[in-house]
Each structure stands twice: as structure tokens, then as C-alpha cells.
C-alpha positions as CSV (number, residue, x, y, z in Angstrom):
1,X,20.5,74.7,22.6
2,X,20.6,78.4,23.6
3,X,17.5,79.8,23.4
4,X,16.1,82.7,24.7
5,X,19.2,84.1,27.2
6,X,21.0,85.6,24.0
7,X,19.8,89.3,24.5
8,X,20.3,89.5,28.2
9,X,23.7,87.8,28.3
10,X,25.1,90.3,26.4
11,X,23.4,93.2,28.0
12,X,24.7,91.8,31.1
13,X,28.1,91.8,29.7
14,X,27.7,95.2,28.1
15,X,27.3,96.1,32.4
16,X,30.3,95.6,33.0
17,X,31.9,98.0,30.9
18,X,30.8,101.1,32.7
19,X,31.2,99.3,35.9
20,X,34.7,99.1,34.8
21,X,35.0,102.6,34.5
22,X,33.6,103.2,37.8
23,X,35.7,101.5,39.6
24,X,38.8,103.2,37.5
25,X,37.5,106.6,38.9
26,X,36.8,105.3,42.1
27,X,40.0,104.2,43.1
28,X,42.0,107.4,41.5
29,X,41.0,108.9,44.3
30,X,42.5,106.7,46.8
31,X,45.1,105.2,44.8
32,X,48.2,104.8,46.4
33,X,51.9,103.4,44.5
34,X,53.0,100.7,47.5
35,X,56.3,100.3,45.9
36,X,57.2,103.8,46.2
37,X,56.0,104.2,49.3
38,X,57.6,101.3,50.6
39,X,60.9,102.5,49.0
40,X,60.7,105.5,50.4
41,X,60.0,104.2,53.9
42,X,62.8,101.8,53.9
43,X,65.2,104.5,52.7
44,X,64.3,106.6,55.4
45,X,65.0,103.4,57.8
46,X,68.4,103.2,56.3
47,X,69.2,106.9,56.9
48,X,67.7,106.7,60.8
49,X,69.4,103.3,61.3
50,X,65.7,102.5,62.6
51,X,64.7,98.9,61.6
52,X,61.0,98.8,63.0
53,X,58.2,97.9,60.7
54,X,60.5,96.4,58.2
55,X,60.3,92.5,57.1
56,X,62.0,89.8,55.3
57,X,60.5,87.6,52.4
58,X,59.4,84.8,55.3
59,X,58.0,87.7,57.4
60,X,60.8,87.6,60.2
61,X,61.4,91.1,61.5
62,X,64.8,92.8,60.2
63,X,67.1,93.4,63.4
64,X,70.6,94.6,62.1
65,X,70.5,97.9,60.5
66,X,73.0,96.2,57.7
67,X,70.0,94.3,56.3
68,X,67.4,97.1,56.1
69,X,68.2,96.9,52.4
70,X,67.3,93.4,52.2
71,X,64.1,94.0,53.7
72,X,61.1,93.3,50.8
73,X,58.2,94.5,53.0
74,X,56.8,95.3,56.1
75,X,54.4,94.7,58.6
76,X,50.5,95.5,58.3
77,X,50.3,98.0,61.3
78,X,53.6,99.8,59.8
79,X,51.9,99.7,56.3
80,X,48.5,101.2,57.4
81,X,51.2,104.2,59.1
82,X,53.2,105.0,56.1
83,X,50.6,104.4,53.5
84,X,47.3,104.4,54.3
85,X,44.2,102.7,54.0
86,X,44.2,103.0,50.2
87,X,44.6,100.6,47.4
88,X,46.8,100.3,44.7
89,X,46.3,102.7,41.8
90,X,45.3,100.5,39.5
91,X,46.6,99.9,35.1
92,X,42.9,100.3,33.2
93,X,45.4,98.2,30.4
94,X,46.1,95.1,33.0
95,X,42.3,95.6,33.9
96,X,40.6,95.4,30.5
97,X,43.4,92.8,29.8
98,X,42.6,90.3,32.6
99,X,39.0,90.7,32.2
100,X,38.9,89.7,28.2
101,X,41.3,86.6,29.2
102,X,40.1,85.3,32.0
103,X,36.4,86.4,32.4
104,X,35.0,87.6,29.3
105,X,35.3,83.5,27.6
106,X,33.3,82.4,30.3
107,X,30.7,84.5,30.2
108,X,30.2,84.1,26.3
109,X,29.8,80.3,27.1
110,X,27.2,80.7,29.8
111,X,24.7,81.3,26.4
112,X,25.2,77.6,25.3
113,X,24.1,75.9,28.5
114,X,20.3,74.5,27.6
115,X,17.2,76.7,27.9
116,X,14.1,76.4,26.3
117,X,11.6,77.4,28.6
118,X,8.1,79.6,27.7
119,X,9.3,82.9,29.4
120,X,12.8,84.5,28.8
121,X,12.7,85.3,32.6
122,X,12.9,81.3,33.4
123,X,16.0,80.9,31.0
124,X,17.5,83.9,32.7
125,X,16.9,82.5,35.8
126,X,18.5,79.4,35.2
127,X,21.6,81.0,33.9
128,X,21.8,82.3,37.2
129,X,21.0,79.6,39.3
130,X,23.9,77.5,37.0
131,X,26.4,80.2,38.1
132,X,25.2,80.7,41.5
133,X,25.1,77.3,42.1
134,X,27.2,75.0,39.6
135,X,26.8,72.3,42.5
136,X,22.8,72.6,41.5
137,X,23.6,72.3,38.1
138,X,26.0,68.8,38.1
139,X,23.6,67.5,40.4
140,X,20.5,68.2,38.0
141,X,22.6,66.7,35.2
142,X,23.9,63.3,36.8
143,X,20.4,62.5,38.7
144,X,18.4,63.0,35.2
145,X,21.2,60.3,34.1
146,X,20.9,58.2,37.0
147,X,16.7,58.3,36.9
148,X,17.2,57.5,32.7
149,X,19.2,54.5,33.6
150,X,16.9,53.4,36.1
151,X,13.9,53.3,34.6
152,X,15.4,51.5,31.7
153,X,16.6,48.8,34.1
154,X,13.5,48.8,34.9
155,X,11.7,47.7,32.1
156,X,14.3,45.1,31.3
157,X,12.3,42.5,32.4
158,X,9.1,43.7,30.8
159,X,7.7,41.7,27.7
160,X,4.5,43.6,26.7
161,X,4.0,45.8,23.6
162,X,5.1,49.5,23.6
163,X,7.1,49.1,26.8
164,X,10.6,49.9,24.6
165,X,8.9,52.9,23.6
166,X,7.5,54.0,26.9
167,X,11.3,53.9,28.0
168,X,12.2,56.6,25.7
169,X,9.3,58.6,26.4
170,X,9.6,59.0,30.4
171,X,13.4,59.8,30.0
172,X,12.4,62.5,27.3
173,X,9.9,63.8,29.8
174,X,12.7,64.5,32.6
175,X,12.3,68.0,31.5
176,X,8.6,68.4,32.0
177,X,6.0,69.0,35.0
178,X,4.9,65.1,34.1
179,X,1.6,63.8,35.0
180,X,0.2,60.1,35.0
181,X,-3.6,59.9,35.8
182,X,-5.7,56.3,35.7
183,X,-8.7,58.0,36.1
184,X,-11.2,57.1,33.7
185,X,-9.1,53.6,32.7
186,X,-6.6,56.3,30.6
187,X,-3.3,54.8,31.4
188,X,-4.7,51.2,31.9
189,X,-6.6,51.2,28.2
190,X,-3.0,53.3,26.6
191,X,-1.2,50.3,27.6
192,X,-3.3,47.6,27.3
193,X,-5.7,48.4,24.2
194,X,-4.2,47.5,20.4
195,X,-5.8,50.5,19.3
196,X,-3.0,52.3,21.0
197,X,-0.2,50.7,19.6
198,X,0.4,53.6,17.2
199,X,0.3,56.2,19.7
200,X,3.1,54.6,21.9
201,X,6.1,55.2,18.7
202,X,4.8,58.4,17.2
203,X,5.6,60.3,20.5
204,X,8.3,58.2,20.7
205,X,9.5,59.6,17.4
206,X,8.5,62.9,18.5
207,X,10.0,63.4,21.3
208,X,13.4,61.8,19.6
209,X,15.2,65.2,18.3
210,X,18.7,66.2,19.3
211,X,20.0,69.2,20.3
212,X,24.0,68.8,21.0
213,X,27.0,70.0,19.2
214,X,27.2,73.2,16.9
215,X,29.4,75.2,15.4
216,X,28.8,78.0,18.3
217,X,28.6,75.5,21.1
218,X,31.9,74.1,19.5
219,X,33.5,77.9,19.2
220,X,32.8,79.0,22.1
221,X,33.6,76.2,24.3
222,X,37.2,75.6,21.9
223,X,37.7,79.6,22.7
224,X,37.2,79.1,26.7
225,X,39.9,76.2,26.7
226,X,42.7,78.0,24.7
227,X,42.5,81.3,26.2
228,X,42.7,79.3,29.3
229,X,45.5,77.7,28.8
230,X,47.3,80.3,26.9
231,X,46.6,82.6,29.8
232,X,47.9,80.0,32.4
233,X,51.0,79.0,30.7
234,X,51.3,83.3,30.7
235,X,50.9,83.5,34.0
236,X,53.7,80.8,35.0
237,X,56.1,81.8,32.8
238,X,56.2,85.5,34.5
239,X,54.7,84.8,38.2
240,X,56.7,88.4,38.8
241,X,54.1,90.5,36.2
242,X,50.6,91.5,38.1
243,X,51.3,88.9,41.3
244,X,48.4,90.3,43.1
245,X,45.9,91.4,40.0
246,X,46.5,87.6,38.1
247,X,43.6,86.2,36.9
248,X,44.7,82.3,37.2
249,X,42.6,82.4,40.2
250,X,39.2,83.7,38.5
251,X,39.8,81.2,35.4
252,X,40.2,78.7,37.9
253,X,37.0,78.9,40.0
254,X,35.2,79.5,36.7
255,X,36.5,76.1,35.1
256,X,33.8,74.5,36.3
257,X,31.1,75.8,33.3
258,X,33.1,73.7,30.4
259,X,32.4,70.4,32.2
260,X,28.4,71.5,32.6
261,X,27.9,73.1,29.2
262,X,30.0,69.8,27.2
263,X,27.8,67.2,29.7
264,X,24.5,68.8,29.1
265,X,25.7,68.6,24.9
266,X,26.0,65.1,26.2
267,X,23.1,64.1,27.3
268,X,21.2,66.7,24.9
269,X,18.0,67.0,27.3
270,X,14.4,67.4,26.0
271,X,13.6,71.3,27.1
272,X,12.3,72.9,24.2
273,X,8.4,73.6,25.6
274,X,6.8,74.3,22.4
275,X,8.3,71.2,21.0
276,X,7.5,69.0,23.7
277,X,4.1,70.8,23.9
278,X,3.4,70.2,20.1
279,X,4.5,66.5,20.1
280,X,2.0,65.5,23.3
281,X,-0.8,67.4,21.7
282,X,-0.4,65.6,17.7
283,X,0.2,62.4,19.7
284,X,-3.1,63.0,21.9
285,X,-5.0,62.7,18.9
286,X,-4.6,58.9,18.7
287,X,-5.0,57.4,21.7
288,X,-7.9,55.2,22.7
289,X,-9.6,54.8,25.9
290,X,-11.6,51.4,27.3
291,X,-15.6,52.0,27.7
292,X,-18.7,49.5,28.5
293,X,-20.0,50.1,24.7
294,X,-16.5,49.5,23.4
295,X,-13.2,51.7,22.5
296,X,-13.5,55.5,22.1
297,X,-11.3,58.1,21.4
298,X,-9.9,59.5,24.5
299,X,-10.7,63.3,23.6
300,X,-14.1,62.6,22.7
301,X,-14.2,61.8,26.9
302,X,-11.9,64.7,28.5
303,X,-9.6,66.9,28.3
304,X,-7.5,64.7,30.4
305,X,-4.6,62.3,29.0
306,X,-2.7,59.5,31.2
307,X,0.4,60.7,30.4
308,X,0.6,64.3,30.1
309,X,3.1,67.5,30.5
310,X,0.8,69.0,33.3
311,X,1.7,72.7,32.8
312,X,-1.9,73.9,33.8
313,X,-1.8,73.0,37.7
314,X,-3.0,75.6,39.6
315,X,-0.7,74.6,42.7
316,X,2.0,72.7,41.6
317,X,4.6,70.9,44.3
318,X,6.6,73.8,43.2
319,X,6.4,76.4,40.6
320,X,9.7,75.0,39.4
321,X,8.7,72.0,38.1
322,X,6.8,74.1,35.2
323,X,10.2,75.2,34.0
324,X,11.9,73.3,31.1
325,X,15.4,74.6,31.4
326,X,17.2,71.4,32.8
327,X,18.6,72.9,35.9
328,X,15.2,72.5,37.5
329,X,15.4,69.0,37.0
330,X,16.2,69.0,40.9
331,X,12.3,69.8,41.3
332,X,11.3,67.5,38.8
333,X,13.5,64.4,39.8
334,X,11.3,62.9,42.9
335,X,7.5,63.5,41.1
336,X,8.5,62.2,37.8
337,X,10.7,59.1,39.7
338,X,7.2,58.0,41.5
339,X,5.2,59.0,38.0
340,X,7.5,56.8,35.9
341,X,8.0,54.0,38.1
342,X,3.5,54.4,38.0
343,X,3.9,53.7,34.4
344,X,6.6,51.0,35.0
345,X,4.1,48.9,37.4
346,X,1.5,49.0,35.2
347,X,3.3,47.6,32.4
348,X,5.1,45.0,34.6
349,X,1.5,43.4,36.0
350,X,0.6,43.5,32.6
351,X,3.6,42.0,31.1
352,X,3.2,38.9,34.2
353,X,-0.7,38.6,32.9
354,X,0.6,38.0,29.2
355,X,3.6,35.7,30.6
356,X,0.5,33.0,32.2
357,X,-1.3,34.2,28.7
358,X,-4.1,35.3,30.7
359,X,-6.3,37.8,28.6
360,X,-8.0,40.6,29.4
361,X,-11.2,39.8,29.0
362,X,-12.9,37.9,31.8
363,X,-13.6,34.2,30.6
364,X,-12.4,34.2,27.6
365,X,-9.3,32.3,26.2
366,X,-5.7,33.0,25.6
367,X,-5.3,32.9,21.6
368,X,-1.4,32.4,20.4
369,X,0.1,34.7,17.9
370,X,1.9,34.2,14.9
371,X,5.7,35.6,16.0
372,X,6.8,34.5,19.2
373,X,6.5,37.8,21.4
374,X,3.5,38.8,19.5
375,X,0.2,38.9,21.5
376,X,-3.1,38.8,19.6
377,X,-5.5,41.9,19.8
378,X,-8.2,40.0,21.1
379,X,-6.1,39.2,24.1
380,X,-5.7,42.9,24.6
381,X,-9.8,44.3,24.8
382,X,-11.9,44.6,27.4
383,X,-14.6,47.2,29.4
384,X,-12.5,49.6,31.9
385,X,-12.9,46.9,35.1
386,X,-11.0,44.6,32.9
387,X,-8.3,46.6,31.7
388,X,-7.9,48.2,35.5
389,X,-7.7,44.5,36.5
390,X,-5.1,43.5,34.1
391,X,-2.9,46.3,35.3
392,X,-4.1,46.1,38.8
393,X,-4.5,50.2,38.8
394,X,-7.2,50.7,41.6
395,X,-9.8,53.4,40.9
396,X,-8.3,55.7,43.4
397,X,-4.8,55.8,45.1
398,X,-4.5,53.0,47.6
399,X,-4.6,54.5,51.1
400,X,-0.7,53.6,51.9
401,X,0.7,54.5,48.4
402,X,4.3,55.5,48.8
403,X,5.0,59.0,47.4
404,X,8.8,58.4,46.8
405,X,10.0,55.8,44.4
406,X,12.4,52.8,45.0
407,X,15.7,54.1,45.2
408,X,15.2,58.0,44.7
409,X,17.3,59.0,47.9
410,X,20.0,56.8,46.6
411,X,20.2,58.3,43.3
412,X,20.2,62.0,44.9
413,X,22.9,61.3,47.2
414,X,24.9,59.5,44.1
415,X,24.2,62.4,42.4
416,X,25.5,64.9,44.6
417,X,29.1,63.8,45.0
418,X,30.7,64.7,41.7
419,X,29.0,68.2,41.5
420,X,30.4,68.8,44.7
421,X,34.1,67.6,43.9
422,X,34.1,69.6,40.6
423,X,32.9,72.9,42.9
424,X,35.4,72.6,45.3
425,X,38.3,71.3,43.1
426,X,37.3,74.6,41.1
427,X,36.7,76.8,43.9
428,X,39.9,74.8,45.8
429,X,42.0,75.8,43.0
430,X,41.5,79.6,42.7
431,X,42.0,79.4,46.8
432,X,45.4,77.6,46.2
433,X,46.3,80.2,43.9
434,X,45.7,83.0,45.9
435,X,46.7,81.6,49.4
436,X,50.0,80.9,48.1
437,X,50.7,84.1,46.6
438,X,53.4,86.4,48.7
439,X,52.5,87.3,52.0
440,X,51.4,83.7,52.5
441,X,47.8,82.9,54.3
442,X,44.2,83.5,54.3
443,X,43.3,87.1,52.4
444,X,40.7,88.8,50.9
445,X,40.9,87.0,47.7
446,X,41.4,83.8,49.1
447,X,38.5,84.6,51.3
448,X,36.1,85.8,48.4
449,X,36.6,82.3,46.4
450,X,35.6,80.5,49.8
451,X,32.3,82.6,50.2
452,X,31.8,81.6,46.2
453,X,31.9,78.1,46.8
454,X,29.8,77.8,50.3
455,X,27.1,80.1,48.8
456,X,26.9,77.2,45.6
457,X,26.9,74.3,48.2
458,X,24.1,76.3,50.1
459,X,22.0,77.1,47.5
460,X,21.8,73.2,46.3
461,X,21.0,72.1,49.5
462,X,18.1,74.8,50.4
463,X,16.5,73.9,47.0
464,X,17.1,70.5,47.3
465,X,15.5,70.5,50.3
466,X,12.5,72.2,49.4
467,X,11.6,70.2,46.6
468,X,11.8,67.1,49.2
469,X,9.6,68.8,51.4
470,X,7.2,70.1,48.6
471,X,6.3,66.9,47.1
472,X,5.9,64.7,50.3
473,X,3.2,68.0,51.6
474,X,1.6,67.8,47.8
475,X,1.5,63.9,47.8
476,X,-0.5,64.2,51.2
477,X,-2.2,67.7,50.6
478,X,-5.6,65.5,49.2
479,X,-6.5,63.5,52.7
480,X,-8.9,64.5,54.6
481,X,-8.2,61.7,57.4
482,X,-5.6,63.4,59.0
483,X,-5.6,65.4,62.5
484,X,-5.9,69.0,62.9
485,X,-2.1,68.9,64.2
486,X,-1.0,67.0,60.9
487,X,-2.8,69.2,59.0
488,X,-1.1,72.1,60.6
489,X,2.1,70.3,60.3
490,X,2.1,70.4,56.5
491,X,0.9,73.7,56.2
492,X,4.2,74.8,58.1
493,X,6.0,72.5,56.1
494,X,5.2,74.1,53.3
495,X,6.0,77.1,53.9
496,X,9.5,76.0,54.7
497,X,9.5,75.1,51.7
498,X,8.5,77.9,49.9
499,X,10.9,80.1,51.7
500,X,13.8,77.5,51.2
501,X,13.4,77.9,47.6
502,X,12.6,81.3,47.5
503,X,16.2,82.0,49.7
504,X,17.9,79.6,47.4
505,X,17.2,81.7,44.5
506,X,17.9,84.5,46.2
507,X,21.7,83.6,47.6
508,X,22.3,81.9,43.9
509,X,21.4,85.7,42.6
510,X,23.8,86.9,45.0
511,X,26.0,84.2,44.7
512,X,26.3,84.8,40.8
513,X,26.7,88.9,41.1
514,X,29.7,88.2,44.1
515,X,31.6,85.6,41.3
516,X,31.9,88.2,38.9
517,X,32.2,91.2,41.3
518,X,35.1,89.5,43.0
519,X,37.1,88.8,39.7
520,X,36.5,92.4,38.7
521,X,37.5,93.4,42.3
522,X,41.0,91.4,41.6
523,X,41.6,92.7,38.4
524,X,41.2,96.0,39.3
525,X,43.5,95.8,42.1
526,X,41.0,96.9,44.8
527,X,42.2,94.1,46.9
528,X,45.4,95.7,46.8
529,X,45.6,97.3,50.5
530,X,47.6,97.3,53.4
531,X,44.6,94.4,54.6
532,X,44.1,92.5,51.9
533,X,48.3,92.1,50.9
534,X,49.1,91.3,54.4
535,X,46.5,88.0,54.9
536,X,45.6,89.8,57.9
537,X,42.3,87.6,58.2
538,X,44.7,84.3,58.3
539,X,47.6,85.7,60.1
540,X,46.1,88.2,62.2
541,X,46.8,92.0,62.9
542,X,49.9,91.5,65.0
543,X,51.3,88.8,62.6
544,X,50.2,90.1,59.4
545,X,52.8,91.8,57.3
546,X,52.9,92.3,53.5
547,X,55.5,91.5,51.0
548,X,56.2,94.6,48.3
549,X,59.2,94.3,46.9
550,X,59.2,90.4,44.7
551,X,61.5,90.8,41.9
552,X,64.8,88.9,44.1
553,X,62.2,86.6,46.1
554,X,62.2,82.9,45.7
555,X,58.4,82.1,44.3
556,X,58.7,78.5,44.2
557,X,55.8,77.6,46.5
558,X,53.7,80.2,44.7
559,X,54.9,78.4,41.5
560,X,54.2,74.9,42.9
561,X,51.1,75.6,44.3
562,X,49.8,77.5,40.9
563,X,50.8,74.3,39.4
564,X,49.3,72.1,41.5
565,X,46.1,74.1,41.3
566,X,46.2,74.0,37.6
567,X,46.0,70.0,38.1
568,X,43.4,70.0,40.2
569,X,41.2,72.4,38.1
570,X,41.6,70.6,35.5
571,X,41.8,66.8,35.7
572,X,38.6,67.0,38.1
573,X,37.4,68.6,35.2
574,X,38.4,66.1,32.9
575,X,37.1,63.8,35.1
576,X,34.2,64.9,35.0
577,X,33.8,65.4,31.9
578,X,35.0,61.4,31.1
579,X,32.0,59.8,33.6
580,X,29.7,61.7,32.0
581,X,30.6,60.1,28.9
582,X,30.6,57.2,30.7
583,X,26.9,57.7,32.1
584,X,25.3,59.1,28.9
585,X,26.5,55.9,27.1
586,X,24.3,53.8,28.8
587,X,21.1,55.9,28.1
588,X,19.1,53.7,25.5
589,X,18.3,55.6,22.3
């Protein structure tokens, strides 16, 4: 399923290697050893019997000069006095360590989430936008679930040639820019003629390839969850070792990509273009199309198809949509909702029509098969007024046709609750970690993982809301009826939307480069300052204080709360992970 992302992602990684070094030489200069400076401070308190500046492990001021040994840190104004704004001179070992353990997996899984698409900049794009934004990419996954399962409760009910197959087609299409057109009787005389009864299971057939579990999918995704858990049973067996440079945190708000790599290996989605591309066009060969002198071939008329993979729009609802990789599946969910359920009432009114055995042809009579659901071709021919009739597809769009399908807002909303638990339980856990660690409170790490996760929430909302917007401006973009106001209206509108998507893509870029920047930042200790130790942004300055010295403290909050965020990393994951299988289950094959 990777395709296409294979030389970037590892020149991306390749980055990071002098970026390492960079910030090694960087912070030699302003390196600073807090433990010997604290030493050194509190020594020099013992010998002047002066206790100011100097704290106990629950931050409570030391008052008798008989417990200035027992002091284990000290408060954020003494620290900035006595050491500086510097940061911790940090190990290149511990660096290069945590980043191949708690980074490095992750990043060599983001190359089996699907791709696919015509241009290598697309399936770099959606790399990014699935990091940026794993919110975006749970929420494309479950509502091109939900929109498979409606559609084929849909058809349920419908007893009229091909409509099994037309199931499997529109839920293979979820991936592509889909088009349904009437015009010329196409999608009237493609379900109604015999003549197309071959066309309906060859694309069917297709259209039906997996692309799920392989070896590398399996490696990789095997190697993310055992360094995981080898590094987190590390961590809490020596909470002591590299407190404040601990990656538990980073694997944590990362744990989110197993879940959306194994559910899109679920659901294997459709996305390979050329594939897709080549299946319409050998399929297009055989369909048939209703005309007064009798049944042509449909390419012998146009160019145009009744169900096609419109890629050639000049202004599409959004330039999204043309994209295969399935994170854009957001764009694609509301026009291909309203083309399938299209497809779905035509089938239905004729299914009803074959139910009172009512042919198509005007005056003729109904003439009983040999099987029992079998319907005889003659029943099924007719000129193009016949066949429009039969499937009651108007000419043109009727003047109040609805541009959103039945139940699309539900499915969305549906849709958009488990992405968002599985960020925040992610995100949620990392925070845990972090806040926990000594001195309790809000920090710089803490504050970094919170930024991470209301960046991702953002970002699905400003592109979820532009494809809303774009497709109710496109559905109305051919009236001419409307006043100049109105018309002014959706010109406005559409920019919004334009610049909704283009800022979504631009904080999901950001987004992305700020997730790994701020696990680099940990592991390189450059949170490791007087500000960042002493939670000033929880506590505040005349509260803060920082805790140094950990060896004799009692960590059994941190331990408890690095527990407790291991569970909730993890069983939401699971969870996840379990309704998916749940969901993808029901998909007919």
C-alpha cells in the first residue's frame, strides 16, 4: 500500500541527523550541569546558615538551617540567579538513544499508511496531513465506513439486475473525484438496458483487488509495538534515569499512527489511480446507451460516461477531491454521498417498476421469466424517454434537488467522535506523563503536547468545513436565477473556503514539523532550564520552583500517573483498533 512516499520519507528522516548535530553544538554553548550547580548552591547555604531559594520535594520553602541538606531544589527566581538562563548540557548517547526508541519506529511506519495518488507531491502531502492531523485521518477512515455501510443498506431492498454489483462499485469509488451524469439517458440506459448486464460485474471485478497485510506493513507495524513496549517497561523500571529527557511521553502522543495504519490495512481502500483509471476505461468499452433507432455503444456518442472518475474538471468543489490517497476522503465524502444515493434512486424506481412488472416500453406487456427474480430483456428496452421514465431521471436537475444526501451530517458527526478520543487519549497521555514529572504542573513539555493536539483538532475542522462549504457553492454555482446578493454570497463563500483549506494544510504542515521538533527538543534536553523544570507556565513565577536533586524522592505519583497514561494510550488504541474491526466486517464483499 505504500506507494510513492518511500524516497521522501527517508530523506526526511535522513534530516534529522544533522539537525541532531545542530542542536548538540547549539546547546554546548549554553550548557549548564544543574546538579552541580545546585550542589554547589546549597553547600554554600549550609556554610552561610542562609536558607533562601532552597525547597523541599513538595515545593515548601526550607526554614531551619538543620534541613538545608534535605533540600532537593529550589525556587525558579533563585535558579535563574545561581544558574542561568541555560539548559542542561545535554548526553548526544541518551539523544541518539531516545530518538531510535521512541521516534525513529514511528516514522518508518508513516510509509505504510495508503497512497497511491498520480503525483508524489499528493502522497507527500497526505503523509503530512495524517501526522498533522491524525483526527483528519480517523475521521476519513470511519466516514468512508459509515458511507460503505449506508449505501449497502440502501440497496437492501432493491430487486433489479446489477444492483449487488453497483454496491461494490460506489464503495470502491470512495477514493475517486466520482461523477454520475444522466445526460444523454447514460445512467438510465446502464441500468435499465440488458445490453449492459456485462458491464455492471466486469468493473465490479475490476475494481475488486486488495491491498492489506504484507510482510513490511507487518514488520514495521510488529517493530513500532515492541520497541514500545520494551521502552516503556524501561522507562518504569528506572523512573530515576533521564526524568526530564524520557521519551514515554513522545511514544505516547505518537501511538496514535498503529491504530490508523492497521484500520486503513482493514478496510484496504481503492486508491491506486492508474488502477482505478485503467479498470473504468476497459469497462467503458461495453456499455450501451438507449437511442430512437435502437441501442448504441455509448462511446460511439461521447466522451462522457454515467458513472465516471471525473479527474478532468476544470473547477472541481475542491482540488482535493482529485487526490486518491484516502485521507482526502473528507472532500470526497458529501459529493460522492449525493452521487451514490443518485445511483441508488434510480435503481430503486426501477426496481418498484419491475415489482408491478411494468416494462419499459410504453404499451407493451410484462413477459415472465424463467427463474423467479429473473426479468426478461424485452422488459428491459426502450427509446431514451422510456428508459428516463422507468427511472424517473428528469432531463435536467429538478429545480429543488437537494445537494446533501439523507443522513450525511449524521455520519460526519458519528464519524468524528472516535478520531477525536484516540487524539486526545494519545495526546492526553504524553501530557499525563510530563505533568506529573517532578516539579509538578503545567511546563513546556506538557505545554508542547497540548499545542500538538489543538493544532490536529483544528486542522480537521478548517478542512472539514471547507469541503461543506465547497460543495453546497459548487451544487449552486450553475443557477442563473439567483440575486445579485446571492450570487455575491457564494462567491465569498467560496473563498472561505479556499482559504479554510488552504490554512488547514498549512497548520497540519506546521503541526507535523512542531510533533517531531518537540520530541527532538525533549530528547535533547533543551527543555531542561530554570523555566521549563520549574512548570513556571502552571505554577507561575512566584510559585514556580524546580526539583534537581530525585534520587531519595518518593516518585509514586509520577509512577502512577506514567501508568495510568500507558492505559489510556493504549486501550483507546485497542479500542480503536477492535470497532474498526467491528465496522469493516459489515462492508459487503
Amino acid at each position: 500500500m505504500a506507494t510513492g512516499l518511500g524516497t521522501p520519507l527517508y530523506k526526511s528522516i535522513g534530516v534529522l541527523c544533522p539537525m541532531m548535530q545542530l542542536m548538540r553544538d547549539t546547546m554546548r554553548t549554553y550548557a549548564v550541569n544543574f546538579t552541580d550547580c545546585f550542589i554547589n548552591f546549597r553547600n554554600h547555604a549550609s556554610t552561610t546558615h542562609n536558607v533562601s531559594g532552597l525547597v523541599d520535594e513538595n515545593g515548601g520553602n526550607i526554614t531551619n538551617t538543620s534541613d538545608i541538606l534535605q533540600a532537593v531544589g529550589f525556587t525558579y527566581d533563585m535558579c535563574l540567579s545561581q544558574c542561568g538562563h541555560g539548559t542542561q548540557k545535554p548526553s548526544w548517547a541518551n539523544t541518539s538513544q531516545q530518538f531510535s526508541a521512541w521516534l525513529l519506529p514511528y516514522l518508518a511506519l508513516i510509509s505504510q499508511l495508503p497512497f497511491g495518488a498520480r503525483h508524489r507531491v499528493d502522497n507527500l502531502m497526505s503523509a503530512i496531513l495524517t501526522v498533522g492531523s491524525p483526527v483528519l485521518a480517523g475521521y476519513s477512515m470511519i466516514l468512508t465506513i459509515l458511507n460503505a455501510r449506508w449505501i449497502s443498506r440502501r440497496f437492501e431492498n432493491v430487486s433489479f439486475p446489477n444492483a449487488r454489483h453497483a454496491v461494490r462499485i460506489l464503495i470502491s469509488l470512495q477514493q475517486t473525484p466520482l461523477k454520475i451524469t444522466n445526460e444523454d439517458s447514460l445512467l438510465s440506459s446502464l441500468i435499465v438496458l440488458p445490453e449492459n448486464d456485462d458491464w455492471w460485474p466486469t468493473i465490479a471485478d475490476f475494481l475488486d483487488y486488495t491491498l492489506t497485510w504484507t510482510i513490511a506493513s507487518a514488520t514495521c507495524i510488529a517493530w513500532v509495538i515492541v520497541a514500545y513496549l520494551l521502552t516503556v517497561v524501561g522507562s518504569l523500571s528506572d523512573i530515576n534515569a533521564n526524568i526530564n529527557s524520557n521519551g514515554q511521553g513522545a511514544g505516547s502522543v505518537w501511538l496514535w499512527l498503529v491504530p490508523i495504519v492497521i484500520g486503513w490495512l482493514q478496510l484496504s481502500p481503492k486508491c491506486d489511480y492508474v488502477r482505478i483509471k485503467r479498470a473504468m476505461d476497459n469497462a467503458d468499452a461495453m456499455a450501451f446507451v438507449a437511442a430512437h433507432h435502437g441501442v448504441m455503444k455509448a462511446s460511439d456518442l461521447s466522451e462522457r460516461r454515467a458513472i465516471s472518475i471525473d479527474s478532468t474538471l476544470e473547477h472541481p468543489p475542491s482540488p482535493d477531491e482529485k487526490s486518491t490517497p484516502p485521507i482526502y476522503n473528507y472532500a470526497r465524502a458529501i459529493p460522492w454521498s449525493r452521487s451514490a444515493e443518485d445511483v441508488f434512486d434510480a435503481f430503486r424506481m426501477a426496481s418498484n417498476n419491475s415489482r408491478m412488472h411494468r416494462p419499459v416500453r410504453t404499451g407493451d406487456l410484462w413477459k415472465n421469466g424463467d427463474g423467479r427474480n429473473a426479468i426478461e430483456s424485452s422488459n428491459r428496452s426502450g427509446n431514451p424517454s422510456e428508459v428516463n421514465a422507468y427511472c424517473r431521471l428528469p432531463r435536467y436537475a429538478a429545480p429543488r434537488w437537494n445537494p446533501w444526501a439523507s443522513g450525511i451530517f449524521f455520519r460526519m458527526f458519528v464519524a468524528s467522535l472516535l478520531p477525536i478520543a484516540l487524539q486526545w487519549a494519545t495526546t492526553g497521555a504524553a501530557v499525563m506523563v510530563v505533568y506529573f514529572t517532578p516539579a509538578v504542573g503545567l511546563g513546556c513539555r506538557s505545554l508542547g503536547y497540548i499545542i500538538y493536539g489543538a493544532l490536529a483538532t483544528m486542522v480537521w475542522a478548517m478542512l472539514v468545513t471547507s469541503s461543506i462549504i465547497s460543495h453546497y457553492t459548487y451544487s449552486y454555482s450553475g443557477r442563473s436565477s439567483w440575486s445579485p446578493f446571492f450570487s455575491i454570497a457564494m462567491r465569498l463563500a467560496k473563498v472561505l473556503s479556499n482559504l479554510l483549506r488552504w490554512g488547514g494544510k498549512f497548520l497540519a504542515t506546521v503541526n507535523a514539523v512542531w510533533l517531531v521538533t518537540a520530541s527532538m527538543l525533549q530528547f535533547a534536553d533543551v527543555y531542561d532550564n530554570c523555566y521549563c523544570n520549574s512548570s513556571v507556565l502552571g505554577r507561575g513565577v512566584q510559585h514556580a520552583y524546580g526539583i534537581v536533586v530525585i534520587d531519595d524522592l518518593d516518585l509514586g505519583l509520577t509512577e502512577a500517573a506514567w501508568w495510568g497514561a500507558l492505559a489510556l494510550a493504549c486501550s483507546t488504541s485497542l479500542g480503536f483498533i477492535f470497532l474498526m474491526s467491528l465496522l469493516t466486517d459489515c462492508i459487503p464483499t
